[in-house]
Chimera marker file (.cmm) of the C-alpha trace (Angstrom):
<marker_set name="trace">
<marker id="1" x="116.573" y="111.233" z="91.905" r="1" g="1" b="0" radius="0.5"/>
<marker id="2" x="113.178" y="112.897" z="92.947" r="1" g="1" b="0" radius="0.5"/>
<marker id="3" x="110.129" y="110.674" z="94.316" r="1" g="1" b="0" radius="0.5"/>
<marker id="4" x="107.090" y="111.947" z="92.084" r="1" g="1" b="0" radius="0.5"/>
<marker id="5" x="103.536" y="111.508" z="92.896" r="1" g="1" b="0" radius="0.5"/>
<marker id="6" x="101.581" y="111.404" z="90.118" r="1" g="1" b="0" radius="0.5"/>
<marker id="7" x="97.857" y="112.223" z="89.856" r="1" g="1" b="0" radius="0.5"/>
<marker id="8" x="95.684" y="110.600" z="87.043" r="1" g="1" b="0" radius="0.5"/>
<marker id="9" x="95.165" y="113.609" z="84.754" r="1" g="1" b="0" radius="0.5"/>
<marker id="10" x="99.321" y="114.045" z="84.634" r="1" g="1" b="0" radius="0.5"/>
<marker id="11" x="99.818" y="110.216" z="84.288" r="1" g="1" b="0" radius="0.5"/>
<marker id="12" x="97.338" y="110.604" z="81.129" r="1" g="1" b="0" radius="0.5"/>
<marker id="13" x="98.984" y="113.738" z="79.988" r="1" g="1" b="0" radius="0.5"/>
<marker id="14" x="102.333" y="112.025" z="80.291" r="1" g="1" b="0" radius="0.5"/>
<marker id="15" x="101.261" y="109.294" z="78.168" r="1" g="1" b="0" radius="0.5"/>
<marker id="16" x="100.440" y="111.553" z="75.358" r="1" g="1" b="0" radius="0.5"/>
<marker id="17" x="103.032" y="113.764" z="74.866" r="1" g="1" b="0" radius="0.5"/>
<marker id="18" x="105.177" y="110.458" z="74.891" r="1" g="1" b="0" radius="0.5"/>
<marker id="19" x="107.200" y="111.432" z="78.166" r="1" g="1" b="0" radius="0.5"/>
<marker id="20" x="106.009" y="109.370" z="80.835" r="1" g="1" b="0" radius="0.5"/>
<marker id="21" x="108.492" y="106.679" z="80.006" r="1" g="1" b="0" radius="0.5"/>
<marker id="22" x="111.369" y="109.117" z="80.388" r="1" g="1" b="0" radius="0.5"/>
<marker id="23" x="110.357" y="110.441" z="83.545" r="1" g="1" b="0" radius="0.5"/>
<marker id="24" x="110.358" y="106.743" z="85.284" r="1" g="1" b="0" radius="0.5"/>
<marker id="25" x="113.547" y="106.360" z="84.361" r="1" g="1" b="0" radius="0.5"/>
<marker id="26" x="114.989" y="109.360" z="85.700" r="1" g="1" b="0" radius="0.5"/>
<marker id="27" x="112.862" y="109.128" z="89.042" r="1" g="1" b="0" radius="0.5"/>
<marker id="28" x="110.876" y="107.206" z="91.280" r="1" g="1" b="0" radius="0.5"/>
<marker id="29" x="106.985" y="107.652" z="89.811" r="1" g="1" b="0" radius="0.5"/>
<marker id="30" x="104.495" y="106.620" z="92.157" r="1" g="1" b="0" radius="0.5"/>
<marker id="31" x="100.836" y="106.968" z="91.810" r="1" g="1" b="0" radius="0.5"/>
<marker id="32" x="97.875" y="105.767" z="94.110" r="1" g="1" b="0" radius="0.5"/>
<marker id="33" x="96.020" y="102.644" z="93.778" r="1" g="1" b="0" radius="0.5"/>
<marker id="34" x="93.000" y="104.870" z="92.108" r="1" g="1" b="0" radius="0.5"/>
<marker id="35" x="94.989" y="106.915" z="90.131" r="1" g="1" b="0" radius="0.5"/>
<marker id="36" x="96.213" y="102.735" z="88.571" r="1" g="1" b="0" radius="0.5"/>
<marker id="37" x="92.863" y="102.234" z="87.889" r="1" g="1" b="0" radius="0.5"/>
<marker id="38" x="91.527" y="105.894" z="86.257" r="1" g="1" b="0" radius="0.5"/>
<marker id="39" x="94.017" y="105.398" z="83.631" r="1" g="1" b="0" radius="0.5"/>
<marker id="40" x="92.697" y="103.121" z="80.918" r="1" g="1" b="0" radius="0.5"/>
<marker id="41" x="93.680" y="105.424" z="77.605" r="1" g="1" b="0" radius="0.5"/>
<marker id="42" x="95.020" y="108.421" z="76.446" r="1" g="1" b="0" radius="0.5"/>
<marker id="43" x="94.801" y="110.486" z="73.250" r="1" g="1" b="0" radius="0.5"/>
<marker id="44" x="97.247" y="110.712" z="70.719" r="1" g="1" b="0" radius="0.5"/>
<marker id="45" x="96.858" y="112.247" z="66.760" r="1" g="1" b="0" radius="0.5"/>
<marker id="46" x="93.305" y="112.326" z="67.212" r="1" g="1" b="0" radius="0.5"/>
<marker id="47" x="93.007" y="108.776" z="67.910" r="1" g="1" b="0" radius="0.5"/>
<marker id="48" x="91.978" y="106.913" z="71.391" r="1" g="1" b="0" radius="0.5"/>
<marker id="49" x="94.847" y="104.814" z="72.923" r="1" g="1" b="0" radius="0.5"/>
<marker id="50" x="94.203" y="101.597" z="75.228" r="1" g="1" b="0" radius="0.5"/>
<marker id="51" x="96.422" y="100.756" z="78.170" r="1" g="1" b="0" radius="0.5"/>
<marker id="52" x="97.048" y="98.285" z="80.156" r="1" g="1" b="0" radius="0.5"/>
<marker id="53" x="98.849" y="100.653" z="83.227" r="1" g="1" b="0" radius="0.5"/>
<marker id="54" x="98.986" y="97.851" z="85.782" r="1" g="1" b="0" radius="0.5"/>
<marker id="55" x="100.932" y="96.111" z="83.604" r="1" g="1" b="0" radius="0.5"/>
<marker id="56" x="102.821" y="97.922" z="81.601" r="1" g="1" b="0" radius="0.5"/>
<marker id="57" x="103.925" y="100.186" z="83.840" r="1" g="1" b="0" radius="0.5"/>
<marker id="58" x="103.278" y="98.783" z="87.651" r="1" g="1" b="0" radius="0.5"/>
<marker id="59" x="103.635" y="95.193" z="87.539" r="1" g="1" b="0" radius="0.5"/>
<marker id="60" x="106.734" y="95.820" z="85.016" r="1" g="1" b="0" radius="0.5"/>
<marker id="61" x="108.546" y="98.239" z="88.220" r="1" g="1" b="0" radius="0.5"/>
<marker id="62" x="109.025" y="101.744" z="86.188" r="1" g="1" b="0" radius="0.5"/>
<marker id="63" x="106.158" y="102.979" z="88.384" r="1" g="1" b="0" radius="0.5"/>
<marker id="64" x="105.326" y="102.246" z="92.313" r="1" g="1" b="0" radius="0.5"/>
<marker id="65" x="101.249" y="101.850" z="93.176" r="1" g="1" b="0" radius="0.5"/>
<marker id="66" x="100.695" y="103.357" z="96.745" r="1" g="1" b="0" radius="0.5"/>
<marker id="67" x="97.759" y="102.483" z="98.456" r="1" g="1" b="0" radius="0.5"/>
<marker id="68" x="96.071" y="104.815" z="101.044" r="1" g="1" b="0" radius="0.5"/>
<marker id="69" x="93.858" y="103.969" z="104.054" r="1" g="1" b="0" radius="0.5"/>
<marker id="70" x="90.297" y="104.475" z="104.519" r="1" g="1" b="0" radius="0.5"/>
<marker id="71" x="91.627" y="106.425" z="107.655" r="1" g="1" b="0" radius="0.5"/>
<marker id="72" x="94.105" y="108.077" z="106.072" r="1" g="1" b="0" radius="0.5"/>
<marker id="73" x="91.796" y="109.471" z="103.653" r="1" g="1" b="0" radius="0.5"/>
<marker id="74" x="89.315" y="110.326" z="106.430" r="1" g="1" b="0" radius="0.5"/>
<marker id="75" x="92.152" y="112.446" z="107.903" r="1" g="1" b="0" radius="0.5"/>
<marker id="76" x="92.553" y="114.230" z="104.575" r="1" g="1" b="0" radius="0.5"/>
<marker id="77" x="88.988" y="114.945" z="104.447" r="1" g="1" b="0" radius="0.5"/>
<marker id="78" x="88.894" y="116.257" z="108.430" r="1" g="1" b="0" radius="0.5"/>
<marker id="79" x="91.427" y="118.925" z="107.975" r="1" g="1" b="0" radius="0.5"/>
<marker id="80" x="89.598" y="120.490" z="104.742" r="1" g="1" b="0" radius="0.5"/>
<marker id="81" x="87.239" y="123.245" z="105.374" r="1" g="1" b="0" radius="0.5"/>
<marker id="82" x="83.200" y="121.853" z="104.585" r="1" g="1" b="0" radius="0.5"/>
<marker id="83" x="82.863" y="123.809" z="101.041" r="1" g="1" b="0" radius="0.5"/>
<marker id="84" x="86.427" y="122.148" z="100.015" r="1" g="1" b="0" radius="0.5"/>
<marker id="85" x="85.824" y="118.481" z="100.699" r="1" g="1" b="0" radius="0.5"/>
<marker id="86" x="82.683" y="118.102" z="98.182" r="1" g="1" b="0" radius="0.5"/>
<marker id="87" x="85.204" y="119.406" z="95.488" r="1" g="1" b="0" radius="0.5"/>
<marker id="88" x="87.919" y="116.795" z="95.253" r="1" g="1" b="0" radius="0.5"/>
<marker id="89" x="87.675" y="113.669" z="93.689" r="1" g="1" b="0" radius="0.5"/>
<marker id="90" x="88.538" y="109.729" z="95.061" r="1" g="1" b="0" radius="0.5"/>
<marker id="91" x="91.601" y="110.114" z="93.387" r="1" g="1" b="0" radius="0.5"/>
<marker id="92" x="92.562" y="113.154" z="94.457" r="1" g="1" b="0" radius="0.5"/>
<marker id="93" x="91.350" y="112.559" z="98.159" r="1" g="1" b="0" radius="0.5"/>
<marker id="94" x="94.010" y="108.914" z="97.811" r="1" g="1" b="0" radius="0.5"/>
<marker id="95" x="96.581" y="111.066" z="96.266" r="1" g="1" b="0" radius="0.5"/>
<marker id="96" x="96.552" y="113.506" z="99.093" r="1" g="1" b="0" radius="0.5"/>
<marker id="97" x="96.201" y="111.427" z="102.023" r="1" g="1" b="0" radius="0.5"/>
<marker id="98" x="99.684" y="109.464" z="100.038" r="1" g="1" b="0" radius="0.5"/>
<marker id="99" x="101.314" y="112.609" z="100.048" r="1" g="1" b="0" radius="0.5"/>
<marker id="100" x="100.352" y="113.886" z="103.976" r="1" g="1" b="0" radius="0.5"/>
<marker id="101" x="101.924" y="110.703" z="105.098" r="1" g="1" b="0" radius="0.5"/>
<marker id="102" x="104.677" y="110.140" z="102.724" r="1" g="1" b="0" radius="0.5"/>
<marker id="103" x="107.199" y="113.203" z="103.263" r="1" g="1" b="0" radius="0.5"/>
<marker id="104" x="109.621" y="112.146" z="100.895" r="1" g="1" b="0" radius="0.5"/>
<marker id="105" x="107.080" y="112.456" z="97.789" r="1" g="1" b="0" radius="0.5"/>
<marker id="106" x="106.236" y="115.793" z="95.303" r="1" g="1" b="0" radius="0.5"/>
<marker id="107" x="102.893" y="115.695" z="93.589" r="1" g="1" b="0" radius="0.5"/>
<marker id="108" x="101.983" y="116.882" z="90.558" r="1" g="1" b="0" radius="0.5"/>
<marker id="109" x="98.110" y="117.460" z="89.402" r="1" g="1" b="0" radius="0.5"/>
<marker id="110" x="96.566" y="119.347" z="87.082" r="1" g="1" b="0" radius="0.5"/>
<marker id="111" x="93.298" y="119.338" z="89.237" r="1" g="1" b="0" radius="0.5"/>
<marker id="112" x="92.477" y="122.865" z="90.502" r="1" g="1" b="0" radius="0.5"/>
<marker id="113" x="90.703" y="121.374" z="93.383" r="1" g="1" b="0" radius="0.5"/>
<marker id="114" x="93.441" y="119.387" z="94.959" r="1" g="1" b="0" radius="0.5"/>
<marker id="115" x="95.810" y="121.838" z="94.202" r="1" g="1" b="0" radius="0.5"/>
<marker id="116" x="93.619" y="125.130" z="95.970" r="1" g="1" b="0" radius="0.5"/>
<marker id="117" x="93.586" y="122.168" z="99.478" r="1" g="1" b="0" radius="0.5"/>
<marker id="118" x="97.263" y="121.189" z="99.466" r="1" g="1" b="0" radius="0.5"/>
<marker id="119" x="97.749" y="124.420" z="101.968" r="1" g="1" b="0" radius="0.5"/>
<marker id="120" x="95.049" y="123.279" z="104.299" r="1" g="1" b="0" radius="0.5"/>
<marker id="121" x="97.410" y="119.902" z="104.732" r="1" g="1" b="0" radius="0.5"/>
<marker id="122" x="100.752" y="122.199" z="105.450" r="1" g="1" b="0" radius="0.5"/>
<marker id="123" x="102.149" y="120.703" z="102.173" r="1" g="1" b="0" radius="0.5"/>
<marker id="124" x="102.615" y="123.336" z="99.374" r="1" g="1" b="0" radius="0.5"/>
<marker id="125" x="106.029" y="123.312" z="99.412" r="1" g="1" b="0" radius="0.5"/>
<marker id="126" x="105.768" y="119.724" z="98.578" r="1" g="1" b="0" radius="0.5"/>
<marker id="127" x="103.292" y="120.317" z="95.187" r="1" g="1" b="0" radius="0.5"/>
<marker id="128" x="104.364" y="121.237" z="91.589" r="1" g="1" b="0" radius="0.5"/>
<marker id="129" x="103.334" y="121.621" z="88.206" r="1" g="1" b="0" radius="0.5"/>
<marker id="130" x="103.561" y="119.482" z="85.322" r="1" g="1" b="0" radius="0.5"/>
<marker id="131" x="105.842" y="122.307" z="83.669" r="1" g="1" b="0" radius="0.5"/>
<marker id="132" x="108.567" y="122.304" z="85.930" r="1" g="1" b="0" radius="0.5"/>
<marker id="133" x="108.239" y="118.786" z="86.586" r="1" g="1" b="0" radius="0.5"/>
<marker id="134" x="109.229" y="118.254" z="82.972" r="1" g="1" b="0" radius="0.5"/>
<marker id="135" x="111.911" y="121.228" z="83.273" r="1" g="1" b="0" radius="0.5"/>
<marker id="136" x="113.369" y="119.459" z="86.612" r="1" g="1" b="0" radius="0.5"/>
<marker id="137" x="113.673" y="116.083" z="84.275" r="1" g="1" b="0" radius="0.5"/>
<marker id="138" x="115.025" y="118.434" z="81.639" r="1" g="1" b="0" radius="0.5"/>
<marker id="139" x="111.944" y="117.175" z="79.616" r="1" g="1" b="0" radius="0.5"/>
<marker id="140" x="110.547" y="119.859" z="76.626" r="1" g="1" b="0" radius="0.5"/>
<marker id="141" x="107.510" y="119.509" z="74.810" r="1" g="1" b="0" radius="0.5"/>
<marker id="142" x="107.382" y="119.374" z="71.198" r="1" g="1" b="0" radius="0.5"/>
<marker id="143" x="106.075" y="122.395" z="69.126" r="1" g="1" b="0" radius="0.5"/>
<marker id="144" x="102.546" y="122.611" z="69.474" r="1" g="1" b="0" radius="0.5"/>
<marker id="145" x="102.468" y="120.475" z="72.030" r="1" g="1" b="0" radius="0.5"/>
<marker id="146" x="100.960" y="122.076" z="75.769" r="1" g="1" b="0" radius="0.5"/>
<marker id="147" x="99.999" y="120.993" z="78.995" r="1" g="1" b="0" radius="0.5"/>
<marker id="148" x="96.255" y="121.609" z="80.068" r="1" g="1" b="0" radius="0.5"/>
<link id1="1" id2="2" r="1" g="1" b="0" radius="0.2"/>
<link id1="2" id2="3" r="1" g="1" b="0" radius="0.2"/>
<link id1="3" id2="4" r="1" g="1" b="0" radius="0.2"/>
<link id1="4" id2="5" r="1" g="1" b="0" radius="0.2"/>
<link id1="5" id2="6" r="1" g="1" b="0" radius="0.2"/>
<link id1="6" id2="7" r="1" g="1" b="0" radius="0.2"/>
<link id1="7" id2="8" r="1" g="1" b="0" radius="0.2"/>
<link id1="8" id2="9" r="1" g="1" b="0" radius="0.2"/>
<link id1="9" id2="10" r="1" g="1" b="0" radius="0.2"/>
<link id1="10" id2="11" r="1" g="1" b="0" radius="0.2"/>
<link id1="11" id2="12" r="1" g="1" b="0" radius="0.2"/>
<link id1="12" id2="13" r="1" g="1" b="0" radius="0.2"/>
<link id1="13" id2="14" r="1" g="1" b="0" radius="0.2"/>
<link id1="14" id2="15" r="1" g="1" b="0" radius="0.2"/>
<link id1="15" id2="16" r="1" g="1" b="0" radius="0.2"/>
<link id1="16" id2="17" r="1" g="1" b="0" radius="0.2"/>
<link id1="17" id2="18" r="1" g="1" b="0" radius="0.2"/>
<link id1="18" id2="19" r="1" g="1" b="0" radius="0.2"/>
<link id1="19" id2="20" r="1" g="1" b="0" radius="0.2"/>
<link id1="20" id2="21" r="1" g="1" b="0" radius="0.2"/>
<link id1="21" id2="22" r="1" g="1" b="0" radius="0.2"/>
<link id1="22" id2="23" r="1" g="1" b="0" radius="0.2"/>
<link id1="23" id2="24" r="1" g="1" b="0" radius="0.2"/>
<link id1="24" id2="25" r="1" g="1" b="0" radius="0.2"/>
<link id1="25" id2="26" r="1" g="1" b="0" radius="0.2"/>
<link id1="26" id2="27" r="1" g="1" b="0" radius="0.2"/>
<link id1="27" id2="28" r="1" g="1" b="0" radius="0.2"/>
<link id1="28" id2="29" r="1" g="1" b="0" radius="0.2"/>
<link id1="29" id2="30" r="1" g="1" b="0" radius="0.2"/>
<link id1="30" id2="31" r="1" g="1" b="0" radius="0.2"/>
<link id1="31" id2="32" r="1" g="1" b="0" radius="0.2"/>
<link id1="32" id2="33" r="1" g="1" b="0" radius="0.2"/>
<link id1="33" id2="34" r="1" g="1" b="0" radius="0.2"/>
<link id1="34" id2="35" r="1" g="1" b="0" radius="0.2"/>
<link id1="35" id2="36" r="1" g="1" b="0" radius="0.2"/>
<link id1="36" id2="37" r="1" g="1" b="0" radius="0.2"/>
<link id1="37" id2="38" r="1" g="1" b="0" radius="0.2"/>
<link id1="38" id2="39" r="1" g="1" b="0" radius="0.2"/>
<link id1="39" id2="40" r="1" g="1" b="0" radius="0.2"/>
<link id1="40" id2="41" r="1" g="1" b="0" radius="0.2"/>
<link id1="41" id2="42" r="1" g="1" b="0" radius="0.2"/>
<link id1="42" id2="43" r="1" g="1" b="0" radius="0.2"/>
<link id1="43" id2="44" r="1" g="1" b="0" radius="0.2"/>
<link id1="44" id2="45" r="1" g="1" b="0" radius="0.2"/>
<link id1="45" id2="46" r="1" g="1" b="0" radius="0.2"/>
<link id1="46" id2="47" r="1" g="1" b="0" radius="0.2"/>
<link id1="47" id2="48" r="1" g="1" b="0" radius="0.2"/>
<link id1="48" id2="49" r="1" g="1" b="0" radius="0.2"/>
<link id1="49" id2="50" r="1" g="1" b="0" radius="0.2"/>
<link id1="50" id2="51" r="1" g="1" b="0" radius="0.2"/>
<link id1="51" id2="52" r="1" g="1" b="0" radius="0.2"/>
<link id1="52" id2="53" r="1" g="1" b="0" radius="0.2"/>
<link id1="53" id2="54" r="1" g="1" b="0" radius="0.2"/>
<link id1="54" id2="55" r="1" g="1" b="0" radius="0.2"/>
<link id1="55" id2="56" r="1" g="1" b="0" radius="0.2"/>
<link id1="56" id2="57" r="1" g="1" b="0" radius="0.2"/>
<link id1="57" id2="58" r="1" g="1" b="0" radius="0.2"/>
<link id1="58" id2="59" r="1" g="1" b="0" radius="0.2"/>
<link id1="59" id2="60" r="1" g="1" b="0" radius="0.2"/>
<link id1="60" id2="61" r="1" g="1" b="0" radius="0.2"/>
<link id1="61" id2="62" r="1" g="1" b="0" radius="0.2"/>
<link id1="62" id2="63" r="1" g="1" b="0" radius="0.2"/>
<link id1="63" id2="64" r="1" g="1" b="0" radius="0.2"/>
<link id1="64" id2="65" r="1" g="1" b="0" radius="0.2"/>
<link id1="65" id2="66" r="1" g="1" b="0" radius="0.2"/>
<link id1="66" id2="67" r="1" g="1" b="0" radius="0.2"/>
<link id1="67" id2="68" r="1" g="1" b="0" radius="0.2"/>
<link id1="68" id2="69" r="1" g="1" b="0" radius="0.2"/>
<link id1="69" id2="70" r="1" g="1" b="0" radius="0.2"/>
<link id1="70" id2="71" r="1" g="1" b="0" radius="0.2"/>
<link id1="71" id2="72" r="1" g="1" b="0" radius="0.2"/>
<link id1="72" id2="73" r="1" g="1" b="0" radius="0.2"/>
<link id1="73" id2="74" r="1" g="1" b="0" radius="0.2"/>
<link id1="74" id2="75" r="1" g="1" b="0" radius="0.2"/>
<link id1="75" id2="76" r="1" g="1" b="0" radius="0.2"/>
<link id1="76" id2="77" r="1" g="1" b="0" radius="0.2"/>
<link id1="77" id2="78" r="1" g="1" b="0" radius="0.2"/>
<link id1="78" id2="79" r="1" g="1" b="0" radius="0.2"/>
<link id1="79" id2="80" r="1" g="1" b="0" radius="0.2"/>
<link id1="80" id2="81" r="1" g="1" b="0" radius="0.2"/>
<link id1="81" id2="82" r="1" g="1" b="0" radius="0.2"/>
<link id1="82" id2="83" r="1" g="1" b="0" radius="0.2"/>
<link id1="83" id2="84" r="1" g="1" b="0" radius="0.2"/>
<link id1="84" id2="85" r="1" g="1" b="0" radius="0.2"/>
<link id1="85" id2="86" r="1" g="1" b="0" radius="0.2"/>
<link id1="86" id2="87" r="1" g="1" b="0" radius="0.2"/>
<link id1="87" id2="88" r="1" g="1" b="0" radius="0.2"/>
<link id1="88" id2="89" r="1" g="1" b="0" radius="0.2"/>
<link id1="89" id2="90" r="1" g="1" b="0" radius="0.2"/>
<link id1="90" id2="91" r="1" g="1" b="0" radius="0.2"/>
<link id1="91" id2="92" r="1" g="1" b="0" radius="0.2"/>
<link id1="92" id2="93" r="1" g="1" b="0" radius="0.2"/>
<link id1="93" id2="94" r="1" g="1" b="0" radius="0.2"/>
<link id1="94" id2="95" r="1" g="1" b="0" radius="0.2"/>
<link id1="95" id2="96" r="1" g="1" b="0" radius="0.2"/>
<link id1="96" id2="97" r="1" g="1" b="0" radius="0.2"/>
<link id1="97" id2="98" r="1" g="1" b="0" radius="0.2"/>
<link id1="98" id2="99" r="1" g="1" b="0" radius="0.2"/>
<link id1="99" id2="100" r="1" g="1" b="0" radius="0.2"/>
<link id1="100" id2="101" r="1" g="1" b="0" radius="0.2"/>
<link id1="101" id2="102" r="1" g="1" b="0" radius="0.2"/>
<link id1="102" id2="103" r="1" g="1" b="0" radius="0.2"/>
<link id1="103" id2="104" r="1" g="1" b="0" radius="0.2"/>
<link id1="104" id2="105" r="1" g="1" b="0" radius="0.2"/>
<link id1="105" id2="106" r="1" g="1" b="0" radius="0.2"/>
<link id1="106" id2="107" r="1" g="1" b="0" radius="0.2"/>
<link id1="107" id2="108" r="1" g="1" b="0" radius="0.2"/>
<link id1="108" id2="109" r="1" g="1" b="0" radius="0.2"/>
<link id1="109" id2="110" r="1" g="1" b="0" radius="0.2"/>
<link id1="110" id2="111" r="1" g="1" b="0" radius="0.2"/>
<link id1="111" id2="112" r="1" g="1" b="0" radius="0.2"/>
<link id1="112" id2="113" r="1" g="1" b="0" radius="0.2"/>
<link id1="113" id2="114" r="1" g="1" b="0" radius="0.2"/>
<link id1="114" id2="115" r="1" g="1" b="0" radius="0.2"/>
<link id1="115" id2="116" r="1" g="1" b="0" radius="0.2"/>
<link id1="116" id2="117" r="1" g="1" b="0" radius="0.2"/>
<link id1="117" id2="118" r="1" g="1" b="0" radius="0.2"/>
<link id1="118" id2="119" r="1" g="1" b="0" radius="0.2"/>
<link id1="119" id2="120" r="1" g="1" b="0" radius="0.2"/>
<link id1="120" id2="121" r="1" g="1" b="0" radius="0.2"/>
<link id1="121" id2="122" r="1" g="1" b="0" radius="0.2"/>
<link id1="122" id2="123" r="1" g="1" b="0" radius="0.2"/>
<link id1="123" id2="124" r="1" g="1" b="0" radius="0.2"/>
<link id1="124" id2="125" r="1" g="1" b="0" radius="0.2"/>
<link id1="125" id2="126" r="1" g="1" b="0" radius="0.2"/>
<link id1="126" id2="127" r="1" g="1" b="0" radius="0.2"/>
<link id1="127" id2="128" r="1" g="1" b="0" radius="0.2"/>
<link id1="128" id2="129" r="1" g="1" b="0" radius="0.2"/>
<link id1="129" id2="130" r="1" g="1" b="0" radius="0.2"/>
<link id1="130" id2="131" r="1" g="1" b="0" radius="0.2"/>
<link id1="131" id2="132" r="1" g="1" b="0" radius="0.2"/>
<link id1="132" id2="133" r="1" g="1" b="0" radius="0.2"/>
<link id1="133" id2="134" r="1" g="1" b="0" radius="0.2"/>
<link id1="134" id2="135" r="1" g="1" b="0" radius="0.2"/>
<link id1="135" id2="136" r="1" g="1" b="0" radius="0.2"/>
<link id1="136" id2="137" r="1" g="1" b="0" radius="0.2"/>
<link id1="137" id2="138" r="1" g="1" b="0" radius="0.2"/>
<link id1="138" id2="139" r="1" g="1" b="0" radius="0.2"/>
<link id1="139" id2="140" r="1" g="1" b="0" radius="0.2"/>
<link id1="140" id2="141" r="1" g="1" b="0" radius="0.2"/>
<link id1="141" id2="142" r="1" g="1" b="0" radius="0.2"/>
<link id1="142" id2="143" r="1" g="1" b="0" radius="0.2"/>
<link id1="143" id2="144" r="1" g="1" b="0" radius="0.2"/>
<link id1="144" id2="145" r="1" g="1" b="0" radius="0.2"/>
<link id1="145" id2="146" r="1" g="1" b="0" radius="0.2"/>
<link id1="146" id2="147" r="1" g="1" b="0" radius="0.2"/>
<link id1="147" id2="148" r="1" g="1" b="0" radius="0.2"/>
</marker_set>
């Protein structure tokens, strides 16, 4: 069993293509405390779905809420170079600081920002993308179905 980090856009793309559930109960999912809050709806046929992720999925125990430190995050932001720092999000910045300090964790992000800094925090091995996350989890997508 793998420990996942999740990052919002995943979470959301999870949630659409109907996998997310799945994934929690083949491995520990955790996401950060913003990454809880970002996620309010996803998409699916067209139409605009509401959820409730604190409950449904954190207060219920398929997926762990990690919360970062202000210094923790501050750390993050001290080893990025000045042009890098202005590019990544709150969520992002949480997400990273979770995985610097929390060895045992892979994230997975669509955003190109966080992803061109993970190197900068000695942690690429420790990154992955959504496609072989669902590959590991011997997850497939449904025809016409993609991840961007």
């Amino acid at each position: 069993m793998k420990l996942w980090l999740l990052d919002a856009d995943v979470t959301i793309k999870l949630l659409e293509l109907g996998v997310l559930d799945s994934l929690a109960k083949q491995h520990k999912v955790h996401v950060a405390s913003t990454v809880v809050s970002e996620v309010k709806y996803y998409k699916k046929n067209e139409q605009k779905i509401q959820v409730d992720f604190r409950k449904v999925y954190i207060d219920s125990g398929k997926i762990t809420e990690i919360t970062s430190s202000a210094e923790d995050m501050q750390e993050v932001l001290r080893r990025l170079p000045a042009l890098k720092r202005d590019t990544i999000h709150a969520g992002e910045i949480e997400s990273l600081a979770i995985l610097l300090h929390g060895e045992s964790l892979t994230l997975c992000t669509f955003d190109a920002a966080a992803i061109r800094v993970v190197p900068f925090l000695d942690a690429s091995e420790r990154a992955i993308s959504a496609e072989k996350l669902l590959q590991t989890s011997g997850l497939t997508l449904s025809p016409g179905h993609k991840l961007d």
